[in-house]
N, C-alpha and C positions, 0 to 999 in steps of 0.2 A: 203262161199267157201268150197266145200269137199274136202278131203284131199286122196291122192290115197287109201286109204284103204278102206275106205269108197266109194269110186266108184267104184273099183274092187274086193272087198275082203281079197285084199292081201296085207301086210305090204312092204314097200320099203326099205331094213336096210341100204340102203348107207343114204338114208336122215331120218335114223332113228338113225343112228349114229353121225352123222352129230348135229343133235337136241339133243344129248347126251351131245357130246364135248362143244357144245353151253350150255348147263344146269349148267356142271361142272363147267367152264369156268368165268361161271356169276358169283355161287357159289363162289369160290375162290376168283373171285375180290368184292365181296362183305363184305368180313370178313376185307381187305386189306385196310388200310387208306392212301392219298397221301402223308402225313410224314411218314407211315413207308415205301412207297415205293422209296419215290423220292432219298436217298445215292444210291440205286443199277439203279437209271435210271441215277443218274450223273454219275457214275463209269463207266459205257455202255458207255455213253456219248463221257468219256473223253479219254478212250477205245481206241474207233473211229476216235475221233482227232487225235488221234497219232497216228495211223497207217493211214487214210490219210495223213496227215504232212508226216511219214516215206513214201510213195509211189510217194508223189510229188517231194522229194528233190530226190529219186533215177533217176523219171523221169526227169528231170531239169539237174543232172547229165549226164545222159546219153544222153540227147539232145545236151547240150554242148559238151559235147567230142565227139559225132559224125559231129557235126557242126565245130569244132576245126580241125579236121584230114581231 
C-alpha cells in the first residue's frame, strides 16, 4: 500500500500529525503500568458516579414536583 507521499510527492500534515499524536500516545502508555494507572481510573470513575447519581436525583426531583402541582 503507498502512502500519499509516495503517490504524489507531497506529505499530508493532517495525517502526519495525526501519526504523530499516535507515536506519542503509544509512547507514553508504554512507560505507564495498569497498577500505576488504575487509582486515577478509579477516581474518574467514581467522579462520574457521583455526578450521575447528583443529576438523577435532581431529575427525579424535578419530575415529582412537576407531577405533584
Amino acid at each position: 500500500m503507498k502512502t500519499i507521499e509516495m503517490e504524489n510527492g507531497h506529505g499530508h500534515p493532517v495525517l502526519a500529525a495525526f501519526s504523530s499524536i499516535v507515536s506519542l500516545l503509544s509512547a507514553s502508555f508504554s512507560i505507564l503500568t495498569i497498577s500505576e494507572v488504575q487509582p486515577l481510573i478509579t477516581l474518574i470513575g467514581s467522579v462520574i458516579a457521583i455526578a450521575s447519581g447528583v443529576f438523577a436525583i435532581r431529575y427525579y426531583y424535578y419530575a415529582t414536583k412537576k407531577v405533584k402541582s
